[in-house]
Structure formats: structure tokens, C-alpha cells
N, C-alpha and C positions, 0 to 999 in steps of 0.2 A: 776692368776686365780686359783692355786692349793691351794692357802692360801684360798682363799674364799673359796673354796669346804671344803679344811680342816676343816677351821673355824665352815661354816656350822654344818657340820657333828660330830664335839666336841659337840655345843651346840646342835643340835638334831638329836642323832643316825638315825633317821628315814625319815631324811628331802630329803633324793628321793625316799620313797616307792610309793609315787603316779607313779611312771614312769613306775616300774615294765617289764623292759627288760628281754625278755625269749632269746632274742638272738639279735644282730648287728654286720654289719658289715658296716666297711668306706673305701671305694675304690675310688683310684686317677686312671685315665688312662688316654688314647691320651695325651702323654707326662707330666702329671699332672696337663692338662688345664680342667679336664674333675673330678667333685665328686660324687661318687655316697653314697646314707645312704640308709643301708634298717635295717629296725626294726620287732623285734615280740612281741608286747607287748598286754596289756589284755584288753584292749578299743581299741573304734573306735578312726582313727585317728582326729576327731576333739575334741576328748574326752583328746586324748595324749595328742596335740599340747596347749589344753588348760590348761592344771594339768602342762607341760614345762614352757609354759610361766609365768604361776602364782609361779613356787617354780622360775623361777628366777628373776623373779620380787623381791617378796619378799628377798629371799636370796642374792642378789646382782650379784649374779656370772652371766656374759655375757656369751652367748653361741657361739662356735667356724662358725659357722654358719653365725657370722657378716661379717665375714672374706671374705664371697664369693661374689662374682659380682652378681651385681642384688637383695642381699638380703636387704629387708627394712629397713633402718635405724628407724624407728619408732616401728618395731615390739614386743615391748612392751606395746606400747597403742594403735596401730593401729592393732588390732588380726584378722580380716578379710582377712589383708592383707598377712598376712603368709600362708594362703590355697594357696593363689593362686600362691606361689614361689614351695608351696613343692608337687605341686599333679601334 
């Protein structure tokens, strides 16, 4: 996954400004069975989650979010369906 971020980012300096992070953090707790993400960024979050999904669509890069129980394996084409894991 860091090649593909790398890669991206050689070919365009610019290709996560849609995301625009003013701050994050990522927290494991109750034993590391539990993730928390909280974000401050400069849209609403269906605005985020959409400008996400689409730079990694296009980019290739999967997001570590696959990784967790419960998260959709289609949510790259099924976008409805990722409100309803992250709210």
C-alpha cells in the first residue's frame, strides 16, 4: 500500500488535497478489539467520504478500513453503504 500512495503522489503532488485533514486521530482500545477514527476536515462528512472513496477508486490504493469486521467489501461501488458503517 505505501508503493501505491508513493506512486500516486510522484505522478500527482496533489492527489489527496480533496481530503484536506486539519487533524486525526486513530485509537485501538478494550484490548485492540475496539477502533476509533475521528477526523477534522473541511466538508461535511458525506462530502469527505465521497472525494475518499473517489481518489481511491481512481488511485488504486485500498484503504486500511478493509481490514475491520463489518466494513463492506463493496465499498467502492456500493457508496451508500459506507454511511451507514462510519456514522
Amino acid at each position: 500500500m505505501v508503493n501505491l500512495i508513493s506512486s500516486a503522489l510522484e505522478g500527482n503532488p496533489n492527489v489527496l488535497a480533496p481530503l484536506k485533514l486539519h487533524y486525526l486521530r486513530w485509537v485501538l482500545f478494550d484490548n485492540d478489539t475496539r477502533f476509533m477514527y475521528q477526523g477534522i476536515f473541511d466538508t461535511d462528512f458525506d462530502k469527505y467520504t465521497e472525494d475518499a472513496i473517489a481518489l481511491f477508486t481512481q488511485t488504486g490504493i485500498n484503504t486500511v478500513f478493509e481490514n475491520l469486521e463489518g466494513f463492506p467489501e463493496d465499498w467502492k461501488t456500493k457508496r451508500t453503504r459506507i454511511h451507514k458503517v462510519c456514522t
